[in-house]
Biopython code that builds the backbone (N, CA, C, O; Angstrom):
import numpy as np
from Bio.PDB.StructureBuilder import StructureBuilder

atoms = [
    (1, "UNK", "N", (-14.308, -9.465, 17.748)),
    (1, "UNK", "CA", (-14.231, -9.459, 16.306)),
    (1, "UNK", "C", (-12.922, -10.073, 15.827)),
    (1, "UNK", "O", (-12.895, -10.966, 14.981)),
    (2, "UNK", "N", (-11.898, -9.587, 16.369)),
    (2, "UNK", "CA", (-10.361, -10.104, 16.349)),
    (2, "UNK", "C", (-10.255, -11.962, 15.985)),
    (2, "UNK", "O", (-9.484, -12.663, 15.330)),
    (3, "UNK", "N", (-11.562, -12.221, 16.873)),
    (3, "UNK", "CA", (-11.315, -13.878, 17.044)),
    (3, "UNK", "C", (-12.071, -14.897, 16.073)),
    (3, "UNK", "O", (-11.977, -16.118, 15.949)),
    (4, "UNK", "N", (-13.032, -13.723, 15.287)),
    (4, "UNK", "CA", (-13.546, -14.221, 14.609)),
    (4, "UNK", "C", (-12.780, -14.331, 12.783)),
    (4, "UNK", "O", (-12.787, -15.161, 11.875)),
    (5, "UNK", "N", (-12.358, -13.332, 12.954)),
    (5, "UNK", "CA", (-11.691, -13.172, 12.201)),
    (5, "UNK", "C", (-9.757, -13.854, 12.241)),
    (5, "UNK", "O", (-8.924, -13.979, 11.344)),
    (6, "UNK", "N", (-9.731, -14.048, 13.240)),
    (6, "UNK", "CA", (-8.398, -15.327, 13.286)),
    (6, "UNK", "C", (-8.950, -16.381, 13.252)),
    (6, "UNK", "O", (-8.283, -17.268, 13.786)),
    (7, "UNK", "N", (-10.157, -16.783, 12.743)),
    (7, "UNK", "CA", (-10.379, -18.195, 12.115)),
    (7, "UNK", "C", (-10.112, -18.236, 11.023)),
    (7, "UNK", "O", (-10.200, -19.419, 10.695)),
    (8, "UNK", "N", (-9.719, -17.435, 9.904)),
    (8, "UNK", "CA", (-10.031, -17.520, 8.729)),
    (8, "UNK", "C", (-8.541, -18.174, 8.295)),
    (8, "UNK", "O", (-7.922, -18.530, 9.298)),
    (9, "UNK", "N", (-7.926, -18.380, 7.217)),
    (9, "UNK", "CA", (-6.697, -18.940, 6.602)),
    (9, "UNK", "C", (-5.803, -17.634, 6.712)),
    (9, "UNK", "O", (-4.574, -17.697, 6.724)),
    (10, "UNK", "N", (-6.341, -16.734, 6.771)),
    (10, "UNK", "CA", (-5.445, -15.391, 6.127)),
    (10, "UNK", "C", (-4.673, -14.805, 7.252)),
    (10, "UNK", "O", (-3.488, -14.486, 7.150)),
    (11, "UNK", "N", (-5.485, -14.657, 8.476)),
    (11, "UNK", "CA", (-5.397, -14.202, 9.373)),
    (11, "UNK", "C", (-5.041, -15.317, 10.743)),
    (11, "UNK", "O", (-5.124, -16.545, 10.727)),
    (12, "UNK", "N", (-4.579, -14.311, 12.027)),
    (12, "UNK", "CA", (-4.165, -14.960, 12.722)),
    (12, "UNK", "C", (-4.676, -14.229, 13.859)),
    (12, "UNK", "O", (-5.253, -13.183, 13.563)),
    (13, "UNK", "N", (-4.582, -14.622, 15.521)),
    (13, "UNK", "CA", (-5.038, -13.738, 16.541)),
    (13, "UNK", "C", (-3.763, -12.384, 16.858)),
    (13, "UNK", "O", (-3.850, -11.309, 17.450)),
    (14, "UNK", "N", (-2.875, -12.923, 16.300)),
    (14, "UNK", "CA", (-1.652, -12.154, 17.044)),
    (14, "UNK", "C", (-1.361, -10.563, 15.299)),
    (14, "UNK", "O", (-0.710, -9.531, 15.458)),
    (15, "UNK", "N", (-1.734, -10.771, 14.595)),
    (15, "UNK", "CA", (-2.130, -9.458, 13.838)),
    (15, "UNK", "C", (-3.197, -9.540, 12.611)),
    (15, "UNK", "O", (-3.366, -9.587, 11.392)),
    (16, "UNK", "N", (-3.816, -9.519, 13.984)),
    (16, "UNK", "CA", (-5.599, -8.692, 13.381)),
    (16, "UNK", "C", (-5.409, -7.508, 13.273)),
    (16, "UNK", "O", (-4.742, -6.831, 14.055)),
    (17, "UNK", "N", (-6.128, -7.013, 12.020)),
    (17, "UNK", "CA", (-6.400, -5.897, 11.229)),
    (17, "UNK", "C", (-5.099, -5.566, 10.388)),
    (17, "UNK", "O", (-4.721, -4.494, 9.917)),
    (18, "UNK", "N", (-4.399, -7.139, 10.341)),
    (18, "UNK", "CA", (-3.492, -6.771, 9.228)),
    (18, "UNK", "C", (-4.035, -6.859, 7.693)),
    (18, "UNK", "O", (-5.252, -7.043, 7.673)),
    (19, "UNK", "N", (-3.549, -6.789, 6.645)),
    (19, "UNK", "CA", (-4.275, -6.946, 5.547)),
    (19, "UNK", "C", (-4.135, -8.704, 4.874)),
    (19, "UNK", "O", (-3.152, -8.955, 4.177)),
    (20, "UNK", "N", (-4.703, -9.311, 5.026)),
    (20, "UNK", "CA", (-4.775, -10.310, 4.457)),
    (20, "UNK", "C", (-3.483, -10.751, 3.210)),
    (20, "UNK", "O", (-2.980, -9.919, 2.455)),
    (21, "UNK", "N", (-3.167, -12.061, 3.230)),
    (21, "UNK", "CA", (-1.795, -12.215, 2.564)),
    (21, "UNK", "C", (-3.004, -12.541, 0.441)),
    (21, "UNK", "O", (-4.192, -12.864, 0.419)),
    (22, "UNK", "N", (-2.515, -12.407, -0.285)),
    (22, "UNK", "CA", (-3.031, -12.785, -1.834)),
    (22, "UNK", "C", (-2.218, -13.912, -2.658)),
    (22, "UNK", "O", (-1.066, -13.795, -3.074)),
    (23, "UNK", "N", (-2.996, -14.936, -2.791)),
    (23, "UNK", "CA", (-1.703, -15.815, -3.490)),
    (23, "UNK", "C", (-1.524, -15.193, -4.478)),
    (23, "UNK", "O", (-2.018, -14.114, -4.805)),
    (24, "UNK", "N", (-0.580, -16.043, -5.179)),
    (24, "UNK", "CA", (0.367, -15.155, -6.511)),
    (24, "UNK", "C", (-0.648, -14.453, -7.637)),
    (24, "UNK", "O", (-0.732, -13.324, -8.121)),
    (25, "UNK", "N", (-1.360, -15.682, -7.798)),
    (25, "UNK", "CA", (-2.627, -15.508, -8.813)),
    (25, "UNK", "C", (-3.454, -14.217, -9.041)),
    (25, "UNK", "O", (-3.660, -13.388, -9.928)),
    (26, "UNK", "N", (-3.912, -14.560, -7.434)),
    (26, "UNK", "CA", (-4.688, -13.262, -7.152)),
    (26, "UNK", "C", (-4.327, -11.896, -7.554)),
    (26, "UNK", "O", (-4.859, -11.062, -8.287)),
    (27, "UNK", "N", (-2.770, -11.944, -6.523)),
    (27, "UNK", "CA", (-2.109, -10.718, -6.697)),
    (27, "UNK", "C", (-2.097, -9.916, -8.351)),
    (27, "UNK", "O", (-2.431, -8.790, -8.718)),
    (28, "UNK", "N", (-1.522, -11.158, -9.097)),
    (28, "UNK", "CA", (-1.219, -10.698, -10.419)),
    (28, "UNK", "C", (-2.422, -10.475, -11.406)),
    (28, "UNK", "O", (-2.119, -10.049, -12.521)),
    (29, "UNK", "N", (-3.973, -10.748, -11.091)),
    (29, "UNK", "CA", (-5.036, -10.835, -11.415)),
    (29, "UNK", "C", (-5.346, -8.925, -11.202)),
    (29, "UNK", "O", (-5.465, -7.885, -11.849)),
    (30, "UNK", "N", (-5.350, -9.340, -10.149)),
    (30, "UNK", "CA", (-5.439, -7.605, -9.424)),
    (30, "UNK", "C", (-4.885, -6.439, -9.885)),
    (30, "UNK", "O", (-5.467, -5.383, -10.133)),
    (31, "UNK", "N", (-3.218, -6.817, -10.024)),
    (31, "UNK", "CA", (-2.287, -6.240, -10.531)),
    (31, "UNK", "C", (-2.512, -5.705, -12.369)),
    (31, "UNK", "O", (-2.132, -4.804, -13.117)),
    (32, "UNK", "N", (-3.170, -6.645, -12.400)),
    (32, "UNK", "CA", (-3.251, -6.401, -14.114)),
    (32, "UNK", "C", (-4.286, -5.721, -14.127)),
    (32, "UNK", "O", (-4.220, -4.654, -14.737)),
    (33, "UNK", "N", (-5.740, -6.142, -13.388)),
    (33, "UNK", "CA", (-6.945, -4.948, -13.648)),
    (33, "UNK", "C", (-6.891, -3.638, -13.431)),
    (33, "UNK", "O", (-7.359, -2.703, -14.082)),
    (34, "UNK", "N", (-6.107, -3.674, -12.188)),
    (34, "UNK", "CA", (-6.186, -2.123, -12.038)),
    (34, "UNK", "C", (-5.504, -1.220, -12.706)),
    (34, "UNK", "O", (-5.788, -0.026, -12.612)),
    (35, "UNK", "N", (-3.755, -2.013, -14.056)),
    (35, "UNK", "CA", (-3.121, -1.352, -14.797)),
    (35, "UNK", "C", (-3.869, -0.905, -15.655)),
    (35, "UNK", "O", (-3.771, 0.260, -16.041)),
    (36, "UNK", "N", (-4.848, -1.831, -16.161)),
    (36, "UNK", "CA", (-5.602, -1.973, -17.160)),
    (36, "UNK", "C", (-6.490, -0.287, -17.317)),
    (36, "UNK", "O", (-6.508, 0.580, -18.192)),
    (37, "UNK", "N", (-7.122, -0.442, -16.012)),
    (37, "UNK", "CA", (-8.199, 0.783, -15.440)),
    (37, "UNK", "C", (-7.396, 2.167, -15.848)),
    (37, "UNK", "O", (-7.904, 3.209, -16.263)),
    (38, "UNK", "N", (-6.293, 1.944, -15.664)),
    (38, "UNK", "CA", (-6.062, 3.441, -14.942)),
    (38, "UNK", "C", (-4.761, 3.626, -15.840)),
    (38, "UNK", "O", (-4.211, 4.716, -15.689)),
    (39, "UNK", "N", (-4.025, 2.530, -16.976)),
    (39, "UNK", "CA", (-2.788, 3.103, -17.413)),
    (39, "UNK", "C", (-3.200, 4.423, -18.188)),
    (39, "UNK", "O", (-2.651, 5.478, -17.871)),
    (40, "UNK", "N", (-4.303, 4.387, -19.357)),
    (40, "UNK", "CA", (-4.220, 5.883, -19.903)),
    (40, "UNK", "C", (-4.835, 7.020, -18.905)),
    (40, "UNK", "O", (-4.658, 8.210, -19.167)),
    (41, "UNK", "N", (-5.275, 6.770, -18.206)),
    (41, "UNK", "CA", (-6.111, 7.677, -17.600)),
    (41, "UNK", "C", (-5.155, 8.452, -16.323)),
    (41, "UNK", "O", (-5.105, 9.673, -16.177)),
    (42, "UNK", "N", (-4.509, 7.558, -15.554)),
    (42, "UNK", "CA", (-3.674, 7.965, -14.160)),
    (42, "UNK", "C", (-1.853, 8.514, -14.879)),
    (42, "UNK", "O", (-1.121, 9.473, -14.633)),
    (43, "UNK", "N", (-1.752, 7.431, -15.723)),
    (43, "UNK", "CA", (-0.344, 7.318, -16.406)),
    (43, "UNK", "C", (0.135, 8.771, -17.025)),
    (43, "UNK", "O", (1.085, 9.484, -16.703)),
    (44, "UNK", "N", (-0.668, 8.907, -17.824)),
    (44, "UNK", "CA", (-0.284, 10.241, -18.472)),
    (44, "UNK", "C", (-0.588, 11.475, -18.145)),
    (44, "UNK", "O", (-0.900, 12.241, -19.058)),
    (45, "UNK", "N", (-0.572, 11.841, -17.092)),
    (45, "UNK", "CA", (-1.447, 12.958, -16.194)),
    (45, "UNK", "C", (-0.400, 13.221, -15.331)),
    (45, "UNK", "O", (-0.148, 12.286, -14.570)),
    (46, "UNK", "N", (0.644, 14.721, -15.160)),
    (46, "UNK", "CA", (1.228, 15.157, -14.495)),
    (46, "UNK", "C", (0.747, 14.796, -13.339)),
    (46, "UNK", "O", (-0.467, 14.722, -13.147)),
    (47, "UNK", "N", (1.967, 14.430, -12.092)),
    (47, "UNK", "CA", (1.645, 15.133, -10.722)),
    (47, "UNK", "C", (1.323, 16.559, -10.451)),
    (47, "UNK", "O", (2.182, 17.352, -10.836)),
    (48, "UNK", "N", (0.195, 17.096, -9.829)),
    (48, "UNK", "CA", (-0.087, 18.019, -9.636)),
    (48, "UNK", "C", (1.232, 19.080, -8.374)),
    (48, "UNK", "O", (1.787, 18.404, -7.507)),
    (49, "UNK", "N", (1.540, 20.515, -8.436)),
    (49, "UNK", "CA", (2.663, 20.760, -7.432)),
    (49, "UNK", "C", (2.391, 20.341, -5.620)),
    (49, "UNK", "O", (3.317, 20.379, -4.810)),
    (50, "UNK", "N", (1.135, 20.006, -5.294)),
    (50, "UNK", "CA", (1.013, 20.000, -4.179)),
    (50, "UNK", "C", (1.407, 18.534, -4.045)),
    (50, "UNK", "O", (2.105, 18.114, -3.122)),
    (51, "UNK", "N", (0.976, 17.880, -4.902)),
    (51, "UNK", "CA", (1.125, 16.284, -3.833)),
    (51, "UNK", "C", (2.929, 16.082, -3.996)),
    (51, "UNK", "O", (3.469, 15.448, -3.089)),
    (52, "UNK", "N", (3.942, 16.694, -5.293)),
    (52, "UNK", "CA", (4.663, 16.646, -4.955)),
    (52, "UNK", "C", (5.770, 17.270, -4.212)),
    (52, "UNK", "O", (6.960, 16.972, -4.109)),
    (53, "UNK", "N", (5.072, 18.190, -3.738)),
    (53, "UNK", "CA", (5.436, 19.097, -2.226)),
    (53, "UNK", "C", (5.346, 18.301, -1.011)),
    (53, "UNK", "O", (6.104, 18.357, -0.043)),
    (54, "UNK", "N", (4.001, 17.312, -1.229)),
    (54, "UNK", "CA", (3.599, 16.522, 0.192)),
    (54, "UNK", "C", (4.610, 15.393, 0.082)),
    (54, "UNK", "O", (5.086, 14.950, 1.127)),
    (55, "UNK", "N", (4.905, 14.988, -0.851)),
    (55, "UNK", "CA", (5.648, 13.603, -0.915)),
    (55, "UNK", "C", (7.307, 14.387, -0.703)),
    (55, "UNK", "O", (8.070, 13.686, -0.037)),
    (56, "UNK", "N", (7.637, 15.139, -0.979)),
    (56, "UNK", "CA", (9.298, 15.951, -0.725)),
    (56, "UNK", "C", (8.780, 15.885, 0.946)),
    (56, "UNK", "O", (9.574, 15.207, 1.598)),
    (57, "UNK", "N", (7.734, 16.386, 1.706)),
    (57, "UNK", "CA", (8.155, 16.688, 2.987)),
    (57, "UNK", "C", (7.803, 15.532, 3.475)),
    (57, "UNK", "O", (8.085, 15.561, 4.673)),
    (58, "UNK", "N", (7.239, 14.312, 3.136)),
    (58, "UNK", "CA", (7.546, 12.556, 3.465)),
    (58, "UNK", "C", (8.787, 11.975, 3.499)),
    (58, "UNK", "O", (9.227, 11.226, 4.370)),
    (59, "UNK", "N", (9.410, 12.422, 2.347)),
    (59, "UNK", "CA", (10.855, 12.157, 2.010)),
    (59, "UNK", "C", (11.376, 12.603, 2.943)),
    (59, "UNK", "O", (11.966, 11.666, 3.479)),
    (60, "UNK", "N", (11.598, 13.894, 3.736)),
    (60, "UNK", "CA", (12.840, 14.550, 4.637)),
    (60, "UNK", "C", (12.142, 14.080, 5.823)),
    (60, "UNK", "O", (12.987, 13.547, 6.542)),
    (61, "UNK", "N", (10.811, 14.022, 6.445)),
    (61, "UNK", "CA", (10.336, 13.281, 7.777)),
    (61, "UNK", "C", (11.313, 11.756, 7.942)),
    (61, "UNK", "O", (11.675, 11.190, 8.974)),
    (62, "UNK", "N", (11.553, 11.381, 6.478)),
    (62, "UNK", "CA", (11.699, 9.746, 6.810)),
    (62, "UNK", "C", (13.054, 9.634, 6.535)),
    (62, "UNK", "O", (13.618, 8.544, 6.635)),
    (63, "UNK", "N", (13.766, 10.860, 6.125)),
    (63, "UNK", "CA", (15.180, 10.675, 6.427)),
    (63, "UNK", "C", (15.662, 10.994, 7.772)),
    (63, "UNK", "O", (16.671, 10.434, 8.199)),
    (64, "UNK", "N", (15.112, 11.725, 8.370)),
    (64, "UNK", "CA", (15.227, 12.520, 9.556)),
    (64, "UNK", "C", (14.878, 11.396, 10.661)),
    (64, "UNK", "O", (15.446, 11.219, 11.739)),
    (65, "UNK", "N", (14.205, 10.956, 10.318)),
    (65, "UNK", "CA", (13.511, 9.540, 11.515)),
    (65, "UNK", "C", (14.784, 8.394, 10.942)),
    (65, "UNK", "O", (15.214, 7.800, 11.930)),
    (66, "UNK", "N", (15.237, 8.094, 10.112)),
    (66, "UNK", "CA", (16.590, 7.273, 9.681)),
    (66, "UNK", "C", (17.784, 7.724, 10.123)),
    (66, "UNK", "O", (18.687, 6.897, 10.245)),
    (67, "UNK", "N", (18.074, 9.359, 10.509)),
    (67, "UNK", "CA", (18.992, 10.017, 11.178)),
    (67, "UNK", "C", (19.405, 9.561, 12.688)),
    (67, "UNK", "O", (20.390, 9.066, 13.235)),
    (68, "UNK", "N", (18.050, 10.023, 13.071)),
    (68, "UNK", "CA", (17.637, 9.678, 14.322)),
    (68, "UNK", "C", (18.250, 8.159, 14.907)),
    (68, "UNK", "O", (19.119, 7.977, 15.760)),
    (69, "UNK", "N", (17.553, 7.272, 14.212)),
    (69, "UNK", "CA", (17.188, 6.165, 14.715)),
    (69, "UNK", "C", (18.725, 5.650, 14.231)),
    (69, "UNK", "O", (19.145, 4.594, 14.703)),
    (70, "UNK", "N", (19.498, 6.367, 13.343)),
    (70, "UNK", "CA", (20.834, 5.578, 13.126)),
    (70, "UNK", "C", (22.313, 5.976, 13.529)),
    (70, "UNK", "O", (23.248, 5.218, 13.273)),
]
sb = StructureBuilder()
sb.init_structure("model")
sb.init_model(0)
sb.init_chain("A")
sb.init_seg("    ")
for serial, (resi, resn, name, xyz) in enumerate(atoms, 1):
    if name == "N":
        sb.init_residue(resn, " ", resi, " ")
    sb.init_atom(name, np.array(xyz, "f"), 0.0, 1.0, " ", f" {name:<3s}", serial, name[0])
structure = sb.get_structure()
């Protein structure tokens, strides 16, 4: 599958199952629909306490692995 998929422009054999690169266009095409979708709806809507409990103990895993590693 790998090889079929390093034919394409986007992709290469040496990282398959990376995500495909977006020219600018695209990107900013994308970028705008999905603000579009979701600014009143996602935007104004507290974080709930759990996800920002989950994201505090992301934060100290990835300082701790920066500790580590430095």
């Amino acid at each position: 599958m790998c090889e079929d998929i390093a034919q394409s422009d986007s992709f290469s054999a040496e990282n398959c199952g990376a995500v495909p690169a977006l020219s600018v266009d695209t990107a900013y095409r994308l970028g705008h629909a999905l603000r579009t979708i979701y600014e009143d709806s996602v935007d104004r809507q507290p974080i709930p306490d759990s996800q920002i409990d989950l994201l505090l103990r992301l934060r100290h895993k990835e300082r701790d692995r920066q500790r580590m590693a430095g």
